[in-house]
C-alpha positions in Angstrom: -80.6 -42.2 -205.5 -83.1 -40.7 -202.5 -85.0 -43.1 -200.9 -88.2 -41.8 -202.0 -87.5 -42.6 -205.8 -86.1 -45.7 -204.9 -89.4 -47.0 -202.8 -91.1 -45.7 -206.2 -89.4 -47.7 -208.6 -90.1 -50.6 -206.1 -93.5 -50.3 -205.5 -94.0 -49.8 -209.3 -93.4 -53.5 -209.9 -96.8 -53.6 -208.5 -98.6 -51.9 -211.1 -97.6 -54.1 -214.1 -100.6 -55.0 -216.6 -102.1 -58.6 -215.6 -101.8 -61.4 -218.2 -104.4 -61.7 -221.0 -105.4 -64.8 -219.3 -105.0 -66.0 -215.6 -102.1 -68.2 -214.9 -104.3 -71.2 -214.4 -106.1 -70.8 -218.2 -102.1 -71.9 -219.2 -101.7 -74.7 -217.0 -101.7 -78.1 -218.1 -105.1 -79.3 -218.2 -103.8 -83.4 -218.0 -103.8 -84.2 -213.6 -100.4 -83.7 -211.7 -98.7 -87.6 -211.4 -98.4 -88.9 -208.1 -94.4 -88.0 -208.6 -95.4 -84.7 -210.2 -97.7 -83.9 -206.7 -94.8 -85.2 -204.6 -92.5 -83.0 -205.9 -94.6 -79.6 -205.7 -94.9 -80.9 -201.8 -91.8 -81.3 -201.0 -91.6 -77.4 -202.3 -92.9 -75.9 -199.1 -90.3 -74.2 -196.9 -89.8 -74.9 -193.3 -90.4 -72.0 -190.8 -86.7 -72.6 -189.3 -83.5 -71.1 -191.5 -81.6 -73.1 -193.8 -78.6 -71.8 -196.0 -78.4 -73.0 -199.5 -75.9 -71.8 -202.3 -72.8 -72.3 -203.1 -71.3 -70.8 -200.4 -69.0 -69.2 -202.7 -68.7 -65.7 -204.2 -65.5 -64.3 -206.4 -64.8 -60.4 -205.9 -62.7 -58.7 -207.8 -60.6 -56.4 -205.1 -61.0 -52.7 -205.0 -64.5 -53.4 -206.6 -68.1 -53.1 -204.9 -69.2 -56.2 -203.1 -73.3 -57.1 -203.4 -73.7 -60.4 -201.8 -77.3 -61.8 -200.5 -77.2 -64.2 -198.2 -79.3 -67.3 -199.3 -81.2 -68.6 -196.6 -84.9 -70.1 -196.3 -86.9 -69.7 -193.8 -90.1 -67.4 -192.3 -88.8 -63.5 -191.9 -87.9 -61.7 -189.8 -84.9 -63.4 -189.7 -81.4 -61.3 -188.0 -78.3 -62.3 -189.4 -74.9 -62.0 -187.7 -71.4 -62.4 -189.2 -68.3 -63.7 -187.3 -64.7 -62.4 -188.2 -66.3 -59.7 -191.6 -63.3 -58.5 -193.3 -62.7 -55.3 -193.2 -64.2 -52.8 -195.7 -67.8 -55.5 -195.8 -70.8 -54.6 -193.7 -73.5 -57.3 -193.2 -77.1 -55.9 -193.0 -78.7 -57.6 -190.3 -81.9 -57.3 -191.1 -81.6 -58.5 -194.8 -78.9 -60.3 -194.7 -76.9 -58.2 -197.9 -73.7 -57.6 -197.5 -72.1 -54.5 -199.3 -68.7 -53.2 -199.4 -65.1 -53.6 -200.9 -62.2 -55.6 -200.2 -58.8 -54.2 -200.9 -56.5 -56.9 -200.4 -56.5 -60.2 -203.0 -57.1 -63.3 -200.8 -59.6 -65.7 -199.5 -62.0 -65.3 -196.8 -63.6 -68.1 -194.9 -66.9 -66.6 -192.9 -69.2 -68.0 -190.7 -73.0 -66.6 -190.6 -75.8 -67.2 -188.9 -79.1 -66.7 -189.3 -81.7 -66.9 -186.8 -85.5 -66.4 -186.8 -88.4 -67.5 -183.6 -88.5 -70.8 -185.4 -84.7 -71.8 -184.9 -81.2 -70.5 -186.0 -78.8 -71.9 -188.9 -74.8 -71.6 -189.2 -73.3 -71.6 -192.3 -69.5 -70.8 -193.5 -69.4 -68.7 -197.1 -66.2 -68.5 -198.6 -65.5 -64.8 -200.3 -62.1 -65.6 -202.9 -61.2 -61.6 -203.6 -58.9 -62.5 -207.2 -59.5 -62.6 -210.7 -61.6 -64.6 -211.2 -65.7 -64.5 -211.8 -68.7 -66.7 -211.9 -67.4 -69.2 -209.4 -70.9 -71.2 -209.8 -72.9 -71.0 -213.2 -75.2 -67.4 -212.5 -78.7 -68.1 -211.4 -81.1 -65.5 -212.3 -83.9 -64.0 -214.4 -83.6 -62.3 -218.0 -87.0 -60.7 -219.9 -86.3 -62.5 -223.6 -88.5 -65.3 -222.8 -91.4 -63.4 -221.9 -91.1 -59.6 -222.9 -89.0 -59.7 -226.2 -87.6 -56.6 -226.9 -89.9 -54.2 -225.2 -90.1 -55.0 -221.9 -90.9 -52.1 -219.6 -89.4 -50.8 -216.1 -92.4 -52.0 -214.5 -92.1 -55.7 -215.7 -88.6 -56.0 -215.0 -89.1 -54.6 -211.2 -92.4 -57.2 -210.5 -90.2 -60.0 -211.9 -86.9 -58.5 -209.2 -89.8 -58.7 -206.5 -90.4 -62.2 -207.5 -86.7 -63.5 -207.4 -86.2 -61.6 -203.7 -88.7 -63.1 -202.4 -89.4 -66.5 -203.7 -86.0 -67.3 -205.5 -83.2 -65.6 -203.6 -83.5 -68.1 -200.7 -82.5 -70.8 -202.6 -79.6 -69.2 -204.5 -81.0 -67.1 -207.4 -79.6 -63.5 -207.4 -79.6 -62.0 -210.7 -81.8 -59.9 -212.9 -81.2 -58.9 -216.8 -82.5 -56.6 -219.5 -82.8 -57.9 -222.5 -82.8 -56.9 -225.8 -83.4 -53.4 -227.5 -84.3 -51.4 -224.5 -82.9 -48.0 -225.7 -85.4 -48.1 -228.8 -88.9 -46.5 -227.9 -90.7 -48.6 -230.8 -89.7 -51.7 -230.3 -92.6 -54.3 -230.5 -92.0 -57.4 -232.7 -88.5 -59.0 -232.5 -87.8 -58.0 -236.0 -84.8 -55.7 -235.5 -84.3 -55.6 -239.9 -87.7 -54.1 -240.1 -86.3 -51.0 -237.4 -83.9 -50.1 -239.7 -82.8 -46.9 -239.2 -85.0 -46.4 -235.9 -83.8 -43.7 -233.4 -82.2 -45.4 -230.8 -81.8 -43.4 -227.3 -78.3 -42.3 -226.8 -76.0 -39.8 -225.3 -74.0 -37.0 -226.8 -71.0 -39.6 -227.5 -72.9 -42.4 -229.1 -73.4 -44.9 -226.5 -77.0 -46.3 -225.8 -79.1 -45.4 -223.1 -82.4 -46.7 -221.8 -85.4 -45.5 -223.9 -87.8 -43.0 -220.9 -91.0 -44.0 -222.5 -90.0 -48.1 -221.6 -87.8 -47.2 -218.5 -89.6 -43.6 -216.8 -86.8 -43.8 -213.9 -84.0 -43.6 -216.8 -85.1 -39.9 -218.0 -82.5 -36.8 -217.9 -79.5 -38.9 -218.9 -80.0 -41.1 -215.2 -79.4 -44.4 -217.5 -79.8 -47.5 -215.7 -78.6 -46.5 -212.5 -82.0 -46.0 -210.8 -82.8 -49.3 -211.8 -79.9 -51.0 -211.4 -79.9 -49.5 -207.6 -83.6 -49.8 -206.8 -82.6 -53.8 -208.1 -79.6 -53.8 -206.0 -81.5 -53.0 -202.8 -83.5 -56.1 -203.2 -79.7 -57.7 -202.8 -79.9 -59.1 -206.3 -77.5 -58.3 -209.3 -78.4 -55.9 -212.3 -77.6 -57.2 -216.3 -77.9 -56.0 -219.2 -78.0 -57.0 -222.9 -76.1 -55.5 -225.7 -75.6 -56.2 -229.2 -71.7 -56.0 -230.3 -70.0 -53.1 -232.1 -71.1 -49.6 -232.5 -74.2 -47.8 -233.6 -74.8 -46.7 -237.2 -76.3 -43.5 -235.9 -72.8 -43.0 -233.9 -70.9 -43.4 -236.9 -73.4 -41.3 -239.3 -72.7 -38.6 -236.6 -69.7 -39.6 -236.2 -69.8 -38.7 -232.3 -66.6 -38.2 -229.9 -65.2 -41.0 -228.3 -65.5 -40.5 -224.6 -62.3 -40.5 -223.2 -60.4 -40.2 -226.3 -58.8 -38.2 -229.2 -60.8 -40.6 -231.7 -64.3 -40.6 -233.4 -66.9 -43.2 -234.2 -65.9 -43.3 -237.5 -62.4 -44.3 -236.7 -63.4 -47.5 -234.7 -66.4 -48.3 -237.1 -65.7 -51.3 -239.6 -69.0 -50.7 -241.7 -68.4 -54.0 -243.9 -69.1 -55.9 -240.9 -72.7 -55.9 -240.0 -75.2 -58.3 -238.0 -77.6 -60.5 -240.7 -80.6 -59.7 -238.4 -79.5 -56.6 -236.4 -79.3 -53.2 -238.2 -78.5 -51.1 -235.2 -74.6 -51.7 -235.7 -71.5 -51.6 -237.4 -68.5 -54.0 -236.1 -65.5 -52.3 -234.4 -61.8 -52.4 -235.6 -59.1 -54.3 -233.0 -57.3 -51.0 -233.2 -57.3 -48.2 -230.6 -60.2 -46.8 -231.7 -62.0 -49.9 -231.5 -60.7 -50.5 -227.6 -61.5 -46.7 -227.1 -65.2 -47.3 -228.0 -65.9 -50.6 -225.8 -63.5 -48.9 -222.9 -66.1 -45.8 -223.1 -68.9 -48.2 -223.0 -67.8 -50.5 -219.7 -67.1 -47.2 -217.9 -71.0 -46.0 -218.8 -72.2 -49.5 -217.8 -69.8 -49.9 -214.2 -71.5 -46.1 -213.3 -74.9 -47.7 -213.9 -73.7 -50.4 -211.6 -74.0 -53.3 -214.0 -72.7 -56.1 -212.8 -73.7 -58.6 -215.6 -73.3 -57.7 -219.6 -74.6 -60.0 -221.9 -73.4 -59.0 -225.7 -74.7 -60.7 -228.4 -73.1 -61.1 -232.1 -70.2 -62.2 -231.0 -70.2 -66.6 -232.2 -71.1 -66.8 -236.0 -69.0 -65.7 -236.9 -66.4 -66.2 -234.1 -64.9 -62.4 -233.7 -62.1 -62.9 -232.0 -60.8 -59.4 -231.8 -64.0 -58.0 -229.8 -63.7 -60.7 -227.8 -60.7 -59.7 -226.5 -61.7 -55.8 -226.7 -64.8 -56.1 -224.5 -62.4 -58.1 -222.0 -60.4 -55.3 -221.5 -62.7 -52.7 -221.2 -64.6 -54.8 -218.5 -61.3 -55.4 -216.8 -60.4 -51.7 -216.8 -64.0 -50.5 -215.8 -63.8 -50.6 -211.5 -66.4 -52.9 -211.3 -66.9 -56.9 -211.1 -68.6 -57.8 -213.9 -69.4 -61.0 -215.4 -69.1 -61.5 -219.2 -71.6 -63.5 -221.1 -71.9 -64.2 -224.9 -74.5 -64.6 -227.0 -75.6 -66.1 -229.3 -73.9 -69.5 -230.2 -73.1 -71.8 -231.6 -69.9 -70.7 -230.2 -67.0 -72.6 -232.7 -65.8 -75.2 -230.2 -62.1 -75.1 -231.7 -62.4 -71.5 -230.2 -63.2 -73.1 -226.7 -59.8 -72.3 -225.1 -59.7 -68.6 -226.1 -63.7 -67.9 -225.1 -63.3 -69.6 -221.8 -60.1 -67.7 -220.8 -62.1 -64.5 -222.1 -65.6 -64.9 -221.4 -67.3 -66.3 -217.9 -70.2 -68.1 -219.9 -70.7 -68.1 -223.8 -73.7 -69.9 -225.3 -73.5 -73.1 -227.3 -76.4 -72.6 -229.5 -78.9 -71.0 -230.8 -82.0 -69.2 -229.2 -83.5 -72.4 -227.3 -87.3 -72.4 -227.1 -89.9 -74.9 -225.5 -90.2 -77.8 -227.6 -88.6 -81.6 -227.6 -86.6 -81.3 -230.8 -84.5 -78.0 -229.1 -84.3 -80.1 -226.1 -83.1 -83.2 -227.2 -80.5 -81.6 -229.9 -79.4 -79.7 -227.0 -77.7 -82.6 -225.1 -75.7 -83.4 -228.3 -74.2 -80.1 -228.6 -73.6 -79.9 -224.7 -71.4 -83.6 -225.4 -69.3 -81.6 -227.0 -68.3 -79.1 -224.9 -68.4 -82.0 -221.5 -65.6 -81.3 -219.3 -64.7 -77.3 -220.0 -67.0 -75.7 -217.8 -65.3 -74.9 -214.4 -65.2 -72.2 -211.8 -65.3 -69.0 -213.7 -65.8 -70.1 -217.3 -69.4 -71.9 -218.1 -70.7 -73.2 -221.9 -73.9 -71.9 -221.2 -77.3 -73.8 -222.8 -79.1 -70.5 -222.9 -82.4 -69.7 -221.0 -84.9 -71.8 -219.3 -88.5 -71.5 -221.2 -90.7 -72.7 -218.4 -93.5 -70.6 -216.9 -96.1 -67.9 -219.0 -93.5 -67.0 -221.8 -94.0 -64.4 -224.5 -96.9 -62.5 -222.8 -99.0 -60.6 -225.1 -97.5 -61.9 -227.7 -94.3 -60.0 -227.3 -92.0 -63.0 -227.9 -91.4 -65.9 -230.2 -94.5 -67.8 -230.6 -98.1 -67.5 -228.8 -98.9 -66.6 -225.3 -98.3 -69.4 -223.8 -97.1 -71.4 -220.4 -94.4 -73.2 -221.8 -95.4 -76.1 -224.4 -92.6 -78.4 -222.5 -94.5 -81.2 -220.7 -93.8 -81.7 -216.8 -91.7 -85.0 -217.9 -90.0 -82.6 -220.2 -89.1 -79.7 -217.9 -87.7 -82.3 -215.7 -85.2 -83.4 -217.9 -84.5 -80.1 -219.2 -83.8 -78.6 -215.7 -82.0 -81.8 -214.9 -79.4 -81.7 -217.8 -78.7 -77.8 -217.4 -78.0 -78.6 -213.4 -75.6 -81.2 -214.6 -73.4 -79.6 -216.7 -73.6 -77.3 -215.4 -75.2 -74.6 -217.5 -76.1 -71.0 -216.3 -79.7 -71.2 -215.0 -81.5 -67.9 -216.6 -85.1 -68.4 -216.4 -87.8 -66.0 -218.9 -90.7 -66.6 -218.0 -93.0 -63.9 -216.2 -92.3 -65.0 -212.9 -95.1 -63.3 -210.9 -97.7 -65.5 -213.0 -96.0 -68.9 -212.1 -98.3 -71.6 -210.9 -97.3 -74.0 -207.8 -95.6 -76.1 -210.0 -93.3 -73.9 -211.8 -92.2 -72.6 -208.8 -91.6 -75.7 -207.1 -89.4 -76.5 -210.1 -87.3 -73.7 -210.0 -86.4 -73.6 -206.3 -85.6 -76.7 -205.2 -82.7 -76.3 -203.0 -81.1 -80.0 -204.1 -81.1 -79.8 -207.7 -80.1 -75.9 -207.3 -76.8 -77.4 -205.2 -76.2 -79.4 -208.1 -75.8 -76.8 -210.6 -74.2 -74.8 -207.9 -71.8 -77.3 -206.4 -68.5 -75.5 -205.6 -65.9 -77.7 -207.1 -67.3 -76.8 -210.4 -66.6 -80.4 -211.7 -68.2 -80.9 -215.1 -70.6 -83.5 -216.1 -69.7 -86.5 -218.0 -71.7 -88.3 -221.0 -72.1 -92.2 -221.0 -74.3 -93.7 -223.4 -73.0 -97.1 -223.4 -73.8 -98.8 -220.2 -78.0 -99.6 -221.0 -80.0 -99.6 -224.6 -81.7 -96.9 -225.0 -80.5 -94.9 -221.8 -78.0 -91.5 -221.4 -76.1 -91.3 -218.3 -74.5 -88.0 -216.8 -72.3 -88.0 -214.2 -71.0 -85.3 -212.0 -68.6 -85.5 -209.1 -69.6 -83.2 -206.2 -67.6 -81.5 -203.5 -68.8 -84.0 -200.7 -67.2 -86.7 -202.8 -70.6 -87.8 -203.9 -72.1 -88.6 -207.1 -74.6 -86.5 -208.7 -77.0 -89.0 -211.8 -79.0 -88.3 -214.2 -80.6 -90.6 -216.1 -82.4 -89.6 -219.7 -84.9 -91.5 -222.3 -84.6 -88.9 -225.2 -86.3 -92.0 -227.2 -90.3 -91.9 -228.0 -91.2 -95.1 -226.2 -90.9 -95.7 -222.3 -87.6 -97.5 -221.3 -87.1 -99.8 -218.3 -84.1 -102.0 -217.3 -81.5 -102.2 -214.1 -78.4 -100.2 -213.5 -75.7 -101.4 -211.6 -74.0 -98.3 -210.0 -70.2 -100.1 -210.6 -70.8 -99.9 -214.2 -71.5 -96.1 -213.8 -68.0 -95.6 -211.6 -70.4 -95.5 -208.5 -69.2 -96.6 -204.7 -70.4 -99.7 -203.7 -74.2 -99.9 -202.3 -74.3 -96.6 -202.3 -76.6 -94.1 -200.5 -79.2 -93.5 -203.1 -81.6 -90.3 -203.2 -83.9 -89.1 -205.4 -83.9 -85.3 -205.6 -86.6 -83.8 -207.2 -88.7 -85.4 -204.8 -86.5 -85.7 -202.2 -86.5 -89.0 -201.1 -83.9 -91.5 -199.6 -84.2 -94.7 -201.7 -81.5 -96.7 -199.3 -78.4 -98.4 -200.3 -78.5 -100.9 -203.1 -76.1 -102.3 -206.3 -78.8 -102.0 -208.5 -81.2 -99.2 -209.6 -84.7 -99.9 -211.8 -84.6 -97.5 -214.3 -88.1 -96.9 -215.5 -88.1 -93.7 -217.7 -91.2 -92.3 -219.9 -90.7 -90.9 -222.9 -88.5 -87.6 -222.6 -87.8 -88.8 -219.3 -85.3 -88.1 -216.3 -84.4 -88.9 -213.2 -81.7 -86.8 -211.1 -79.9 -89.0 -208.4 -77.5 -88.4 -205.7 -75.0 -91.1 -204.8 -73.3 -91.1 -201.3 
């Protein structure tokens, strides 16, 4: 795309519509705690670099390589790589590497960043292979806050936000959500759109309604987008709903690619409850035709995140196993995420040798009784998620969600208390679960943001063995314990009350499978608490507190 489209589309994010109210009419109107004012302090980022991350990235060779290095620190900053394989080049301004490895392998390289305030050395480990989604994704999706109309302008302020604010501490990817080739789109109610004109191309497949997305007009798709996102070094997603559109198979439009039609790989008994946009697909070739067609569209974009929803309840194996293939075959690394759940967990071993991250419930939404049901269904999926496949306990609802209205429920910051976002953020680090935050992130207040990039619990979700948590509720009344080895050999805690009433007692670490006095730190505020055999657990209501043991 020429540069001077692409400084458009950037400088566009600008230009998005403020909020009904300022960000402060949403905030809390209860006083920060002392703890709560601790941990929005220890928030502010130190002029020298400092890498954070996994330090881990999974390539798929012979496919295009975006990788931002995550480092904190004031800018300018140069960055210089020791020993690049060949086929990467390293920005040294910005710090994105771009490129393609050929050969399957692992490569071990060091970086370093350096800015007038001091220098930083880091090694990140690039495994060219099969395998995806090393680390649970970290990124940004429009659900939460836009529904299923959000606009080109919206999703480029929110990019802006995660370069600059988010993408130091790990976060790297941005997704579409949700009906954006419809034009009309305004409510969430997808049955009462029946029979709306969707935007598409000549064979059927959807493209990005021009009057929501201006760059996407003369058939361009989301390839302005998707490059004006990838030059702020993040990753470009998109949401789909499974199967193929009724007005495809009413037409019943050429396959791309193929000898077949969209009637041939239509099932039309099989139909979403609450989406009328599509009809299932057959498992035949017709079916792998249509979803081969589709990956192909998507990988020109440069998509390198599909979310498709549909696919749990009931469980359809068959697409599953379609849309796997056509990804595969499509010449570009892309991870696969499902949506909605529950996902069946007797299907566990054939989503997580299909999928890279498939949801385990519903739509999750800011409120206690989501959040506490939430840590029963994630006990029953404790100890699949690993490097490359992730249960995933669907978005994070903090921040100004559902602006104008355009959501489920009010405009609103998020009706989670500060006690409550704790635990939430706690228990998805822990398990780890995919951290996709949808709120409107140029509106966050101090605290928001402090929550969402603190570099410790981050390395927690992102920890590279990939180790998932464990559940104890047996060791103290009242209390829920997860455990989660690290790569350091460490111990990451977390201790919940999901109980009404404040709970207090001591915790010997031994009972827990803890070291002996171990190295105790507190890290949402950051805070060494020294060795010790005993810890005094003194929980609110809804509360949480996320340890590291050395």
């Amino acid at each position: 795309m020429a540069m001077k489209n692409l400084f458009t589309l950037i400088v566009s994010a600008l230009l998005v519509s403020p909020s009904p109210l300022p960000a402060d009419t949403f905030i809390a109107a209860t006083s920060l705690t002392a703890r709560e004012q601790q941990i929005i302090a220890a928030a502010q980022v130190e002029a020298a670099p400092h890498f954070h991350g996994a330090g881990v990235v999974g390539i798929r060779p012979g496919t295009p390589l975006l990788y931002a290095l995550t480092v904190s620190g004031n800018r300018p900053m140069r960055f210089r790589a020791d020993h690049l394989p060949a086929g990467l080049n390293l920005d040294e301004t910005t710090g994105i590497i771009t490129g393609t490895l050929t050969t399957a392998g692992t490569y071990q390289i060091r970086f370093t960043a350096k800015n007038a305030a001091g220098s930083a050395k880091a090694y990140i480990r690039i495994a060219a292979g099969e395998t995806l989604a090393l680390t649970p994704p970290l990124g940004w999706n429009s659900y939460n806050a836009f529904g299923d109309n959000v606009a080109e302008a919206e999703v480029l302020a929110n990019a802006r936000y995660v370069a600059d604010k988010m993408l130091p501490v790990g976060w790297d990817t941005v997704v579409v959500d949700y009906c954006w080739s419809d034009p009309g789109a305004h409510d969430n109610n997808r049955n009462a759109r029946l029979n709306a004109p969707l935007v598409a191309d000549p064979l059927g497949r959807m493209l990005p309604a021009p009057n929501r997305f201006p760059s996407a007009g003369n058939g361009a798709g989301f390839k302005p987008l998707a490059d004006a996102v990838h030059a702020l070094g993040l990753k470009f997603g998109i949401h789909v709903m499974r199967g193929i559109p009724r007005q495809a198979v009413r037409a019943n439009r050429p396959l791309e690619g193929s000898s077949f039609t969209a009637a041939a790989a239509a099932n039309t008994n099989d139909k979403c409850a609450w989406c009328p946009d599509m009809f299932g697909v057959h498992g035949n070739a017709a079916g792998q035709a249509w979803y081969d067609s589709c990956a192909r569209l998507w990988a020109a974009w440069g998509v390198d995140y599909i979310k498709v929803d549909d696919l749990s309840r009931p469980y359809h194996t068959a697409e599953v196993e379609m849309i796997r293939r056509a990804i595969d075959r499509c010449g570009r690394s892309v991870v696969f995420s499902t949506s909605p759940g529950e996902t069946p967990v007797e299907d566990g071993q054939h989503i997580s040798t299909h999928a890279n991250l498939w949801r385990i419930s519903d739509d999750f939404w800011d409120n206690w009784k989501s959040l506490n049901h939430q840590f029963t269904l994630a006990a029953r999926w404790q100890g699949v998620a690993g490097p490359g496949h992730w249960p995933d306990a669907d978005m994070l609802p903090v921040g100004h969600l559902s602006v104008h209205h355009r959501s489920v429920g009010s405009d609103r910051f998020t009706h989670f208390t500060r006690t409550e976002q704790l635990t939430h953020l706690s228990l998805w680090s822990l398990l780890p679960s995919p951290f996709m935050v949808g709120a409107n992130l140029p509106d966050n207040d101090a605290w928001t943001l402090a929550l969402l990039t603190n570099p410790e619990v981050l390395a927690v979700n992102q920890d590279s063995l990939g180790q998932a948590a464990r559940c104890q509720t047996n060791v103290m009344a009242g209390l829920e314990i997860w455990t989660k080895p690290l790569v350091d050999k460490s111990l990451a805690v977390g201790l919940f009350n999901r109980g009404n009433e404040p709970l207090s007692g001591k915790l010997a670490w031994k009972n827990i499978g803890g070291r002996t006095r171990p190295a105790v730190r507190d890290l949402w505020v950051r805070q060494d608490l020294g060795r010790q055999d005993t810890y005094a657990a003194e929980l609110p209501p809804h509360g949480s507190v996320l340890l590291k043991l050395q």
